[in-house]
N, C-alpha and C positions, 0 to 999 in steps of 0.2 A: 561404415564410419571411416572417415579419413582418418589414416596411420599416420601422418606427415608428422614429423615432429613443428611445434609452434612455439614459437616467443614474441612477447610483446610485451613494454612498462607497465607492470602494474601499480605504479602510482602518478599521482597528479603531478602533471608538468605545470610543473612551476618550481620557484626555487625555494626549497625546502632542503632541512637537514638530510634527512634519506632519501633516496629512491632504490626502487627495489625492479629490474629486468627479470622476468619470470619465463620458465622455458620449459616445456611438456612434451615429453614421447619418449619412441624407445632409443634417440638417439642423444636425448637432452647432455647424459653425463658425458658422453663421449666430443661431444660442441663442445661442455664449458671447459674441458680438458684439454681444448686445445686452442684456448686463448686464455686459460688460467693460468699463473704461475708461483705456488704455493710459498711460503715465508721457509716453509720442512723445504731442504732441498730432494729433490725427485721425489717429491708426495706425487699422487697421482690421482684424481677423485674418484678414476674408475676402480678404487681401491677400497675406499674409505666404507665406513658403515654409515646404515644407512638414517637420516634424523642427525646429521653431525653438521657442523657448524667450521667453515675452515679459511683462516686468514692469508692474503696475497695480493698479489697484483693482477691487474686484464690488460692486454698487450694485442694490437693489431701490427700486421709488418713490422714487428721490433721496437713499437714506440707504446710505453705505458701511457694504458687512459687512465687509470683510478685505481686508487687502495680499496682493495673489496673485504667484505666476509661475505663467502658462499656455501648457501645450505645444498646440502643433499637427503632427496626425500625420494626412496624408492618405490615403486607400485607393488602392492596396491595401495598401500598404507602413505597415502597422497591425498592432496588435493581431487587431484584429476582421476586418481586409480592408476596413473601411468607413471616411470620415471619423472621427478621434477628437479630442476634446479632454480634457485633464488639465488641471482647478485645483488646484492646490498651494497649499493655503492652513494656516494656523496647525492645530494638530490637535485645538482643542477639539470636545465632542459639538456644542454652541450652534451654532456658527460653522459646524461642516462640514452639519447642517441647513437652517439658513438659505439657506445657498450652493446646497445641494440644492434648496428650495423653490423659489429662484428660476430656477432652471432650469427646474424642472419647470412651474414657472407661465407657461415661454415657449413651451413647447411638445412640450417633454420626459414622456416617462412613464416612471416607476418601471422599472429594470431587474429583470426573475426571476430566482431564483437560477440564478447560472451561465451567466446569457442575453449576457455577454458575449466566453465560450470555444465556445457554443454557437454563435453568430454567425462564430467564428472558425473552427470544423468546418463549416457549412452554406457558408460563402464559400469553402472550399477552400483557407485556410491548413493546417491541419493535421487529419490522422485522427482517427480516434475514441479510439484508442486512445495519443496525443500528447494529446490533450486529457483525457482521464482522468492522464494523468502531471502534468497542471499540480495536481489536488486529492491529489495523491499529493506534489508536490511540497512543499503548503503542509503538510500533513500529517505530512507525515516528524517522523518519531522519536530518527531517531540517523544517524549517517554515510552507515551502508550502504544507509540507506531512501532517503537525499536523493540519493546517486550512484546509485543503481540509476532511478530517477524521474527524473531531467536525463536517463540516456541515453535511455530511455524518450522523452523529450520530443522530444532531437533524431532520433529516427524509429529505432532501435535494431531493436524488435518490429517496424517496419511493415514496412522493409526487407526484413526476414528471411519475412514472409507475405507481403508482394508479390512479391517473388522466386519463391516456392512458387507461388500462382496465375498469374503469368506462364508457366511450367512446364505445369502443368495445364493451362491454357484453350487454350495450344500444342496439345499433346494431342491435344485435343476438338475445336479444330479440323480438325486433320487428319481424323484418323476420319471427322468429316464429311464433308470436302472428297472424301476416299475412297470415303466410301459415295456420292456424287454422281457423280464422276468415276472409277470403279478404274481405267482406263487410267496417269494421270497419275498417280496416289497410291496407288504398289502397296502393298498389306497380306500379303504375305508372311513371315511369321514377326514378323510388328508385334506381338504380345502377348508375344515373348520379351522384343522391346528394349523396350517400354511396363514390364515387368516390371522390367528391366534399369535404368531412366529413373527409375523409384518407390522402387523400394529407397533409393538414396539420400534421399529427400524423405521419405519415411517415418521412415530413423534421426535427419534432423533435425528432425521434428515431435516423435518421442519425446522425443529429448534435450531439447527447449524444454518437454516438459510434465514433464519429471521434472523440470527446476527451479522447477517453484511451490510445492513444498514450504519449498525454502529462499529463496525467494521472498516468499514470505509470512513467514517468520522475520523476513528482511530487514527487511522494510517492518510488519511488528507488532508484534515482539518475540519473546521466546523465554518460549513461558508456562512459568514452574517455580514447581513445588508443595513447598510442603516438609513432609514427613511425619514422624512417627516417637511414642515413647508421649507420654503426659502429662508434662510435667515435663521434658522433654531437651531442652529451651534450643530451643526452634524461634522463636519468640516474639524469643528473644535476637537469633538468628540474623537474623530482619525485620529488628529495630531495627538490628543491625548493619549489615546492607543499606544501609534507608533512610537509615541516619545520623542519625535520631534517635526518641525515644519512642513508635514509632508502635504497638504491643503492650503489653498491660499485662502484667508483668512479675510471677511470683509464687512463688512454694516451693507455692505451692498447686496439686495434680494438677486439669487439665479448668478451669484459667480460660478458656484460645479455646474455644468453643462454636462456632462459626461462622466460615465461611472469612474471612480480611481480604486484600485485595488491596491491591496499589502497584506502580506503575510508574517503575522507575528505569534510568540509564544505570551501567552499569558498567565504567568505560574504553571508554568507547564501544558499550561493545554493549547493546542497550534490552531490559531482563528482565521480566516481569508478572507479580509471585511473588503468589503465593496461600500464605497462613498459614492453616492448617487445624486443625483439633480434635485434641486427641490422640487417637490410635486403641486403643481398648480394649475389653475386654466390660465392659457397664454395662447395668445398670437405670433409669437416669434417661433418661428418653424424649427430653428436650430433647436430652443428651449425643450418645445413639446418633444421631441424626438431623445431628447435625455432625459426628460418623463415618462413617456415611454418603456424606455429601457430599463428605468427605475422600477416600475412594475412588471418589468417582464423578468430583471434580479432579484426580487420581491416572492414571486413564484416559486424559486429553484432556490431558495435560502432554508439553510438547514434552522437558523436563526435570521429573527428580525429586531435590531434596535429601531425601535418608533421615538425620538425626537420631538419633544413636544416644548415649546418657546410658551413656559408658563408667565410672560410680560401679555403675553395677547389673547385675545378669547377666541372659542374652538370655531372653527367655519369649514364650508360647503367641502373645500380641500382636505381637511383632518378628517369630516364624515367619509370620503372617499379613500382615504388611508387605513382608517381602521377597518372599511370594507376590505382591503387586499391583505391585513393581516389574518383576518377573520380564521379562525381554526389552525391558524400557525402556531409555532414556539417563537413566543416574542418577549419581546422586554422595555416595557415602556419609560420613559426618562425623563421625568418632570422636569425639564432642565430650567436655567438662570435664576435656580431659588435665592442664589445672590441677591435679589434686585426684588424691587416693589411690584409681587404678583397680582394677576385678575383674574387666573385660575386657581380651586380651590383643590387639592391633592384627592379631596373624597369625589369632586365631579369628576375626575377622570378614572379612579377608579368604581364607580358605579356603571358608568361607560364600559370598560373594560375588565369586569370581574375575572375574568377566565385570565387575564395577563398580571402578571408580574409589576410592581410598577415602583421605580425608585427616584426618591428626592434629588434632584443631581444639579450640582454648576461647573460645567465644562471648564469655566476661567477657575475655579478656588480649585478644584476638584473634586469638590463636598459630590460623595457618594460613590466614586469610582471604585474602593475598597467593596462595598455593597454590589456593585454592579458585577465583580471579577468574583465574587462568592454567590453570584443568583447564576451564574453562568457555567460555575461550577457542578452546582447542586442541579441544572437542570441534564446536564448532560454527563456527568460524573458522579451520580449518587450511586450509593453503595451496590448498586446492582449493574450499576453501568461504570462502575473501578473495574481497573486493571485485577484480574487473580486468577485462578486455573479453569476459567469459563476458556473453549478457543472461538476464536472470532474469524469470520470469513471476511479477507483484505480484498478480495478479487471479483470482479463482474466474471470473469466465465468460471469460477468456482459456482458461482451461486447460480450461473444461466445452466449448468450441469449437473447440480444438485435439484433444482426446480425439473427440470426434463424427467430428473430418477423419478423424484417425488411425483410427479404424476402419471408415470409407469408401473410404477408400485400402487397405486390408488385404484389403475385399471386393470389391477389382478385380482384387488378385493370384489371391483365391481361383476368381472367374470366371478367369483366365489359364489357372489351374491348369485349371481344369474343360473347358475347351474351346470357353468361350460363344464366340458371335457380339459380332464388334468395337462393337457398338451399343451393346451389353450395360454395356463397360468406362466411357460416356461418366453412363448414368444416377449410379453410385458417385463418381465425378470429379466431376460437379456440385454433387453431395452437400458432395463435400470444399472445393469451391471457396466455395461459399458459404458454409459455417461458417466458414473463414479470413475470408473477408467481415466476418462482427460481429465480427470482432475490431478490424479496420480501422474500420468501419463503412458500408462496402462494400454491405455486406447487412443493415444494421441496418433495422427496422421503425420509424416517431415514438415509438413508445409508450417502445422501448427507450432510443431517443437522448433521450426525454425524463426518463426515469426516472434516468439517469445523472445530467445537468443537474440533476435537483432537488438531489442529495444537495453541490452546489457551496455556497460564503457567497454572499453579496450583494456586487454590485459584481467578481464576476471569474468 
């Protein structure tokens, strides 16, 4: 690991009340020591204890940049595990540079992104997968992202794979010990109870990877697509969403040409709707190609709003929409019940028993209340709420949970076959170390550094 001492702003440039210059290593207190100069005359910070809090000036060649309070936070009992100091100074961009140069001009170099939680995984503060919960933390979207990422943070997941590998390498050991010693370490009937011992660790590997499904909901939102023909208010239905103009709005058939996306909270739950083309047969090459697309957003929607223009009766087009919803989670929208209908509420739902379907007019908003509680309930009913379930946020948690889980599967099937106990330890290892990168146990630099990059600057 790099010793260099590092600093860099760990807050957002812009101009804000605070900004906070953050500096890590074993030289940190000795730098802000000597561009600090305390309100105590001859304070000294290399003095001070440690978690203290202390007011002054920061001074380059003689000239004050800013009235500080700076903490001091020594290792381990840090952030990083290593010396830290925090200046809290005013939150302009000017001021928080300045403050940065001068540090850096004392012996300080530039932090890499992330090189300050990276520091704090290599020092054995926290796993790899705690520290992936801090850029999850800052990330979060809505409620459920930011509580599912704290428990993350306070060791939730690591808990739950350390416990499993604890289990396993028990195991392996034995076997070992046995195949060294058989006297002391009989293996008589060991593949029934090794079988016996797995099953459980196997339904709680599955159950943890069937939740990154909604795991990922969780933590990104719920993509829904809203489809349905030209002209039946989908457009309305955005703006309705968003709250304000974000669709141009028109009596004219095929004004969306192309998908519009927006990202919004909807009583707390974070949606990523896609506004799509209307779906029809056309000649116009530009149109078909945003139909297209429509059905190719249509496919990867965790949700579909289906838009149905209850002024018009259902055609060739609606039959080929409700063909792409077919075994989806959708929510169908009787929409402009405002107005003088020729569709009857019960033909569409006889059409579409399996879907949801609500009275709705984009212009009154008659049913949007309805609409934000069917949305709820499908994706937030009491089994899929926030509570002490943990949830996998991550594709290579769960591409490394899947790998264990069927390394483990291929130990019961040797049990099954009759191998030799040797046999059972090569599949266990297997599993042991994919639990590993999830930790980071068994993580490769390349990986622990590739995570790191995708951090801001300064955390």
């Amino acid at each position: 690991m790099d010793h260099d001492t590092i600093a860099a702003i760990g807050t957002a440039m812009s101009h804000s009340g605070i900004g906070i210059v953050r500096i890590s290593g074993s030289d940190a207190i000795a730098i802000a020591d000597r561009i600090f100069t305390a309100k105590k005359k001859g304070k000294k910070l290399e003095n001070v204890a440690t978690h203290t809090l202390h007011y002054g000036h920061i001074a380059k060649d003689g000239q004050i940049i800013d009235e500080v309070l700076v903490s001091v936070m020594r290792g381990p009992r840090s952030y990083t595990a290593e010396d830290v100091v925090e200046i809290n100074c005013h939150g302009g961009i000017l001021v928080m540079k300045k403050i940065l140069d001068a540090v850096i001009a004392e012996g300080a170099r530039p932090a890499e992104a992330g090189e300050f939680t990276k520091r704090a995984f290599l020092n054995g503060r926290m796993d790899l997968s705690q520290a992936e919960a801090v850029i999850d933390i800052i990330n979060s979207q809505n409620d459920f992202a930011l509580k599912s990422a704290v428990k993350q943070l306070s060791g939730s997941v690591s808990e739950k794979i350390k416990d499993i590998r604890s289990k396993l390498l028990y195991e392996m050991a034995y076997i070992e010990s046995a195949l060294d010693d058989p006297e002391h370490y009989p293996m008589d009937h060991y593949g029934e109870e090794l079988a016996e011992k797995l099953k459980p660790l196997i339904q709680e590997m599955e159950k943890l990877a069937d939740s990154a499904d909604d795991g990922r909901i969780l933590k990104e939102g719920i993509k829904t697509v809203i489809l349905g023909k030209p002209n039946a208010g989908k457009s309305s239905l955005l703006n309705l969403m968003v709250g304000s103009e974000r669709a141009i709005v028109t009596d004219i058939a095929g004004t969306t040409r192309d998908t519009l996306e927006e990202h919004i909270l909807l009583d707390g739950i974070s949606l990523n709707i896609v506004d799509t083309a209307g779906i029809r047969q056309t000649t116009d090459v530009v149109e078909q190609i945003g139909v297209e697309r429509a059905k190719s957003q249509a496919e990867e929607a965790d949700l579909v709003l289906y838009v149905i223009d209850a002024t018009k009766p259902l055609d060739d087009n609606d039959r080929e929409i409700i063909q792409c919803i077919s075994g989806k989670k959708s929510i169908v929208l009787f929409n402009k019940c405002d107005l003088d209908t020729v569709l009857a509420e019960q033909e569409i739902r006889q059409m579409l028993p399996e879907q949801s379907v609500v009275v709705f007019s984009a212009k009154e908003r008659t049913g949007f209340d309805v609409l934000k509680d069917r949305i709820k309930e499908m994706f937030y009913s009491e089994e899929l709420k926030f509570n002490d379930e943990i949830y996998l946020t991550s594709a290579r948690h769960k591409a490394a949970l899947d790998s264990a889980y069927r390394s483990l599967n291929l130990v019961l099937d040797s049990i099954a076959a009759g191998m030799p106990e040797d046999f059972f330890t090569i599949d266990m290892m297997s599993a042991y170390d994919q639990l590993g990168y999830i930790t980071g146990e068994s993580a490769c630099d390349d990986l622990v550094n590739e995570i790191f990059s995708k951090f801001c600057m300064g955390k």
